[in-house]
N, C-alpha and C positions, 0 to 999 in steps of 0.2 A: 746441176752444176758440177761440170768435175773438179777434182781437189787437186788443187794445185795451189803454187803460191809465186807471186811477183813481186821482187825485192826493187825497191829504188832506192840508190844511194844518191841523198838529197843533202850537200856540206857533210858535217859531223853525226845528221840522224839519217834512221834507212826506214825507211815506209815498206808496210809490206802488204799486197795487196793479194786477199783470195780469191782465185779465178779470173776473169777476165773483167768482170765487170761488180765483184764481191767488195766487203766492207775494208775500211784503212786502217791497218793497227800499226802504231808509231809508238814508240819504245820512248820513256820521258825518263831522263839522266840529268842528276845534277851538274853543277860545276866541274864538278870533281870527276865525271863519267860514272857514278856510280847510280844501278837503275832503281827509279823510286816511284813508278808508275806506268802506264800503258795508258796513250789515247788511241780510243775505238771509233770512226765514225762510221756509220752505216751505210748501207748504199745508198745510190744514190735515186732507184727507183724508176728510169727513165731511160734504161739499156746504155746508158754515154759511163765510160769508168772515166772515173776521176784524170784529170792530167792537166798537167802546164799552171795557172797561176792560183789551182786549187793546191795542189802541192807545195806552190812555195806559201801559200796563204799560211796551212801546214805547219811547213819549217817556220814559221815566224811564230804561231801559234804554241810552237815547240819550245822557243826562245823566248818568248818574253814568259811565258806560265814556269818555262821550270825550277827560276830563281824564288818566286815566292812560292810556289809548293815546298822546296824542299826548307824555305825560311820558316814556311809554317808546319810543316815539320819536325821539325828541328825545335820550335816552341813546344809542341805538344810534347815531346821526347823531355824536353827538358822540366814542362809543368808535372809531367808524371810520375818526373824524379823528384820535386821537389813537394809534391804531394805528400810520396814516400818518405823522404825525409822528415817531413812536418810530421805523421803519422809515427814514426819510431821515437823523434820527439817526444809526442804526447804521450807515447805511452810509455817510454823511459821518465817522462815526467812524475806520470799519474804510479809508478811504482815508487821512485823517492817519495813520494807521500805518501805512500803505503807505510812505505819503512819509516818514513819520520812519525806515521799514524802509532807503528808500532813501538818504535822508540820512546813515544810520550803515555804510552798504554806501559809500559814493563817498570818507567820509572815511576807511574801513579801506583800501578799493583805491588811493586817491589818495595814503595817507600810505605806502601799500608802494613804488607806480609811482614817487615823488617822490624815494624815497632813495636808491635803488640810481645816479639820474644826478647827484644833488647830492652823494654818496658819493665818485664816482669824479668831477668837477671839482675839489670841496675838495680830494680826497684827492691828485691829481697837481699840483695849483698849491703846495698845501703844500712838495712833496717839491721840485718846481724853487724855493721859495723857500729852504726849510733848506739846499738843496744848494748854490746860490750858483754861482759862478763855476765851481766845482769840479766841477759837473756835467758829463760827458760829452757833448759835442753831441748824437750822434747819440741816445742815450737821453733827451737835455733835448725832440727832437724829437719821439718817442716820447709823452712824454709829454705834451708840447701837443695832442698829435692826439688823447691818449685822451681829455683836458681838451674839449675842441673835440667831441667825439665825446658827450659828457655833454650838454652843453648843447645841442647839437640834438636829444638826447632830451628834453632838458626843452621847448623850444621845441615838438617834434613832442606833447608830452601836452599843454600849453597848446591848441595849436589843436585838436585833437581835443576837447576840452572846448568852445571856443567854435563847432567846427563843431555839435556835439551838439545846444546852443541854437540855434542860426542853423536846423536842420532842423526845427524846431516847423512851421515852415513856407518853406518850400525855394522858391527861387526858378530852379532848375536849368532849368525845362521854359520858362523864356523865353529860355535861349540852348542852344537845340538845333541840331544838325547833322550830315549824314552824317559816320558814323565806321564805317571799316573794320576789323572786329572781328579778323579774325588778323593785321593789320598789328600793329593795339594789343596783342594778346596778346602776338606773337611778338617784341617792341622790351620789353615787362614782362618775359618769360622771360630776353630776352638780357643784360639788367642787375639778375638777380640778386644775390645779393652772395653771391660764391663760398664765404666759410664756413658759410653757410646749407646750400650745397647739395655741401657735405665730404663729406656719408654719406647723402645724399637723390638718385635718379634722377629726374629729372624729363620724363617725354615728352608733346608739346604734339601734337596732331592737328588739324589742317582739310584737311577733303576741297573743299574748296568757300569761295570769296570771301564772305563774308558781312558784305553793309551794312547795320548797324543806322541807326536815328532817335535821337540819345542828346547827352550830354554830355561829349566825350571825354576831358576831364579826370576827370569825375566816374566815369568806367568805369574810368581808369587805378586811380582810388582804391582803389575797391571793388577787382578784381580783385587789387592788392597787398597789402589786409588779406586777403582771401579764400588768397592762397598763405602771408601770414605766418603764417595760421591753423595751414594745411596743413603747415607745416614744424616750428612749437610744437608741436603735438601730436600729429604721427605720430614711431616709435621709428626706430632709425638702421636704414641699409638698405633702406627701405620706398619706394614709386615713388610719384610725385606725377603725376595725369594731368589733362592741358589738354583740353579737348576744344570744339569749336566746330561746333554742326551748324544748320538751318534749316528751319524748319518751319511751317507754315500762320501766314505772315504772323510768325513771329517768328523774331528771333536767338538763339542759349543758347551759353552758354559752363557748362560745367562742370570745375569745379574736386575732383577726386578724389584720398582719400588712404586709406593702411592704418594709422588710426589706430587709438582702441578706439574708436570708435564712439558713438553718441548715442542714450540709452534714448527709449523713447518717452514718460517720465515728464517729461524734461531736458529737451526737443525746445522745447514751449512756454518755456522759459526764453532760448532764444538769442537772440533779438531783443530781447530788453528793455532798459531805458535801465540803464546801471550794474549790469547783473546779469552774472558769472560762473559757471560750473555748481560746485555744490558742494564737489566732487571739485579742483577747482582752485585753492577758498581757501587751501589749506593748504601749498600745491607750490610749487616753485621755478619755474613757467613765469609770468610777470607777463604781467599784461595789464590796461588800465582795465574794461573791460567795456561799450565802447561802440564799436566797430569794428565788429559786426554791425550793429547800432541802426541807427548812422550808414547804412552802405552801404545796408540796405532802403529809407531816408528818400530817399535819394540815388536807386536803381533806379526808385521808386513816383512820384515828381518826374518823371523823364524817360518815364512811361506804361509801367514796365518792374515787372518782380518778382523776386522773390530768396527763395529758400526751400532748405531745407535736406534730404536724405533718409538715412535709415540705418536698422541692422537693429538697433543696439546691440549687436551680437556683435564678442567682441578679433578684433580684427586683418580685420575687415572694414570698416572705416573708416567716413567720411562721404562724400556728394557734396553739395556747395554749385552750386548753378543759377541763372543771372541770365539772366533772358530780357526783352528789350528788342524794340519793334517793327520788322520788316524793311522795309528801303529798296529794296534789289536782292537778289532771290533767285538770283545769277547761276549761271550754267551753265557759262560762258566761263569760268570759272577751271581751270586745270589741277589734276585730281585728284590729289595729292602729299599722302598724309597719312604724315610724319616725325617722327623724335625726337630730342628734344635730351635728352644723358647725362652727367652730373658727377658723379664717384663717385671718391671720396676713397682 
């Protein structure tokens, strides 16, 4: 068959026939002239081409179909809109109850956090006031220190809260500087606070000088919730290991303990802003729920990362790893990996 094409202008549509005796292809427009389909029929199979009241058959075919095609249409256009809308709905929904999740998660943690240091202020300012003169110096002393000792917890959950906001977006990685990571470690170890580490071993390891890119403030941070972590939730007797090694262009510090461990269910839960794992609402260990948050915000700021690993089996704990970019992968440091032991 050769290629050609026969145009019939039939009212407002044109039928366009290939070859002589080839298939009908008719152009389907809405009201509006605007094209919203192609009817194809085929040949006709019997050497006669189409003409006369097959053609207007056709054009009538043309006109009554192209009003509900383009009705139906125009439904589908509009169901798919409204799909989409339902769909950012639900999910603008299911985020306000997120936040309202989290909203009632910060004022359960925050009214727990808040009372145990405003407990013990009121509760020893009261007793030096009842007591009066009468009180014994050295326990009137005693007691200002525990006073004194409340309210720099209360002070330390205040900023912890205002650091939390301030990390939305972290301004840490415009005051960067070499920072010697076992120097920092091993000055964070040495001032611990000895009744922490009553019934806890702690041994710290670097084979090797390791100079991170970082903020040595902001590493001190991390690395101190990172041990207080370590020390809340591993049982008495159990070791706590330091560890600091160097590795294709990065520093890592790992922090290891025998605690019970972190399912892999919980695992997504540590990082998040005001979350605690389950298992922890209920307990006597306090915590806001925003010391891992923080510290990540804090690592990822200075080009660094912080992540967690475990098997979730008792007694084979967590390692917590902050790895930050290396400055001097030095060699020259004298191999001397030691341990520091407080055991009550």
């Amino acid at each position: 068959m050769s290629c050609f094409y026969t145009y019939l202008g039939l009212g407002s549509f044109s039928v366009r026939q290939e070859g002589s005796l080839g298939p009908l292809l008719a152009p389907l427009r809405s009201p509006q002239g605007r094209l919203i389909g192609v009817v194809a029929i085929s040949e006709r199979g019997d050497d006669v081409r189409y003409g006369g009241p097959e053609l207007e058959a056709l054009v009538q075919l043309l006109h009554v179909s192209a009003m509900p095609i383009e009705t139906a249409r125009q439904f589908r256009i509009t169901t798919r809109q409204q799909e989409r809308t339902a769909t950012e709905l639900e999910e603008a929904y299911q985020q306000q109850r997120h936040l309202n999740e989290m909203k009632d998660q910060l004022i359960v943690h925050m009214s727990h956090e808040l009372r145990t240091p405003l407990s013990e202020v009121s509760g020893y300012l009261e007793l030096i006031h009842d007591a009066g003169e009468d009180l014994d110096p050295q326990l009137r002393t005693v007691f200002i220190e525990k006073a004194i000792h409340g309210s720099e917890e209360l002070l330390a959950l205040l900023t912890m809260i205002l650091t939390a906001a301030q990390t939305e977006t972290p301004q840490l990685s415009a005051h960067v500087e070499d920072v010697v990571l076992d120097h920092v470690l091993q000055q964070e170890v040495d001032h611990l606070d000895p009744g922490l580490m009553h019934q806890h071993s702690v041994v710290f390891q670097a084979k090797q000088q390791v100079v991170v890119r970082g903020n040595e403030q902001a590493i001190r941070q991390i690395v101190r919730n990172l041990l207080s972590n370590a020390f809340k939730y591993s049982p008495a007797n159990t070791t706590i290991t330091v560890n600091i090694t160097s590795k294709e262009n990065k520093g890592t510090v790992c922090v290891k303990d025998e605690g019970p461990g972190i399912t892999a269910k919980e695992m997504p839960l540590l990082f998040n802003k005001f979350v605690r794992l389950p298992r922890h609402h209920s307990g006597s260990i306090r915590g806001t729920g925003l010391g891992l948050f923080i510290s990540r915000q804090m690592a990822e700021s200075m080009g660094g990362h912080l992540w967690a690993e475990s098997s979730g089996i008792e007694c084979e704990g967590s390692s917590f790893f902050l790895k930050l970019p290396l400055v001097v992968p030095s060699a020259h440091f004298q191999e001397q990996p030691y341990a520091l032991s407080r055991e009550g």
